[in-house]
Each structure stands twice: as C-alpha cells, then as structure tokens.
N, C-alpha and C positions, 0 to 999 in steps of 0.2 A: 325367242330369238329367231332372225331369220335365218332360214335354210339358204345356204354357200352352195351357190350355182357358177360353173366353171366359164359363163359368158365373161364374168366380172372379170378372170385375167386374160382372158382373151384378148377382151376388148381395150385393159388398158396398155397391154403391149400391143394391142394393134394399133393402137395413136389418138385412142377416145381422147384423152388429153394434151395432144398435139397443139391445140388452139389457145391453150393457158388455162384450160376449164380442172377447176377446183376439185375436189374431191367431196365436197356437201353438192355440188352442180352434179357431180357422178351418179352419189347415191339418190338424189331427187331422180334422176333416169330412173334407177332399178329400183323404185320404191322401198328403199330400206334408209334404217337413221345412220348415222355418225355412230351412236355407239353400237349399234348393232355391227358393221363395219370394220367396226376397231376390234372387236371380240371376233372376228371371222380371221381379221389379222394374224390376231396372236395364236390362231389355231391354226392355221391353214399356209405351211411355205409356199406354195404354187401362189397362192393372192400377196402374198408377202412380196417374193420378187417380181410378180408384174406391179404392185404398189410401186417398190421400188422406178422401176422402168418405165410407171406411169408420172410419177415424181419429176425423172432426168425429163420427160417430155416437157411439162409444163415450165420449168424452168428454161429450156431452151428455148422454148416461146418468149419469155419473159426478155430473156437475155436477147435476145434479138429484137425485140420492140425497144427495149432501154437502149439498147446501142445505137439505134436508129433515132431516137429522141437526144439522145447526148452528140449524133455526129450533125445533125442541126442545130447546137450550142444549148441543149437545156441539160447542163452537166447534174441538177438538181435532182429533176427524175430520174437521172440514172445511178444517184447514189441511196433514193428513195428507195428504187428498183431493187437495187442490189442488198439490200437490209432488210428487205420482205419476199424476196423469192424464196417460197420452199425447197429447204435441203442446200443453202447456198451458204449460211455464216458466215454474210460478210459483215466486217464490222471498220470504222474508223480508226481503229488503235488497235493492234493484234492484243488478243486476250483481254482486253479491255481495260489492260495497263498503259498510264501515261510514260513515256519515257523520258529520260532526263534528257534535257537539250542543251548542247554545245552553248556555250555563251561567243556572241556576235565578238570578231576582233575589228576594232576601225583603224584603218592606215587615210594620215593623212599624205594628201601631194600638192606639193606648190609646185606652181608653174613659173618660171623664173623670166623675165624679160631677156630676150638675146643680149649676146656677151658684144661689145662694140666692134665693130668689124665683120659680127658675123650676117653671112644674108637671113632672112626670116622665113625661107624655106627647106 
C-alpha cells in the first residue's frame, strides 16, 4: 500500500479539482491507484474531508458548465449533467418512485353567435 502523504489534502482543498478533474486524474498525478486511495480513505479523516471538499469542487465545475450549456437551450446536457456529477443524486422522479398522476379534467366552451341587437364588440 502506498504511504498517505499530507500533499493529497492539501491539494484537494486547495482546488486541485477545481477544473472537474476526477479523482483517478488525481491519483494518476500522485502515482497511486484507486484502491490504494480508497484504503487511505477509510483510514485517514484529514484525506476524508478534503475528499469531501475535493468532491463539492468538482461538482461546482460541473454545475456551471451544465448551466451554461442548458442557458444556450441544450436542456439534455444538463439533465445528463446532473445524473452524473459526483455527490449530486439527482434523479428524474424523487426516490425513483413514479407517482400517481391527477387524471386531465376537459371543460368544454361554446362560443355562442351574438344575441340580435347586440354590437359584436
């Protein structure tokens, strides 16, 4: 296992991940794997909450490029977006229950020809 060097939180609270970059793009910097990473995780709070903190960065990258792609009408990518940014759960249907939907009521209206005498304004 790789040896937990205190750059790693540094770097991710100081905004290494600012730009949307991934957490395998991280560990490719500090030459360590994925699971190496993840077992530093579980061991080490100080890496935990700059993960955290490195997480809300990449996500607010996310979230700002998709907003900006949805406020030029591509409403697509930005439900893309939102369904794959880490740490964000968003989903189409809350809990990913369908809910029962109101049945549509139709009112009809006749429009009646004016009444004789009256003007048609």
């Amino acid at each position: 296992m790789a040896k937990y060097l205190k750059k790693y939180a540094y770097e991710l609270i100081g905004g290494m991940r600012r730009d949307g970059k991934s957490i395998v793009e991280c560990c490719l910097i500090w030459g360590i794997t994925i699971k190496e990473y993840e077992e530093m995780l579980e061991s080490n709070n100080e890496l935990a909450r700059a993960n955290e903190i490195g997480d809300m960065h990449c996500a607010a990258w996310w979230h700002f490029n998709y907003r900006e792609l949805a406020q030029k009408g591509n409403a697509s990518a930005l439900t893309f977006g939102m369904k794959n940014i880490p740490k964000v759960s968003w989903m189409d249907k809350p809990d990913g229950k369908v809910e029962e939907i109101e049945p549509v009521r139709a009112i009809n209206i006749t429009i009646l020809p004016p009444r004789a005498g009256e003007d048609d304004s």
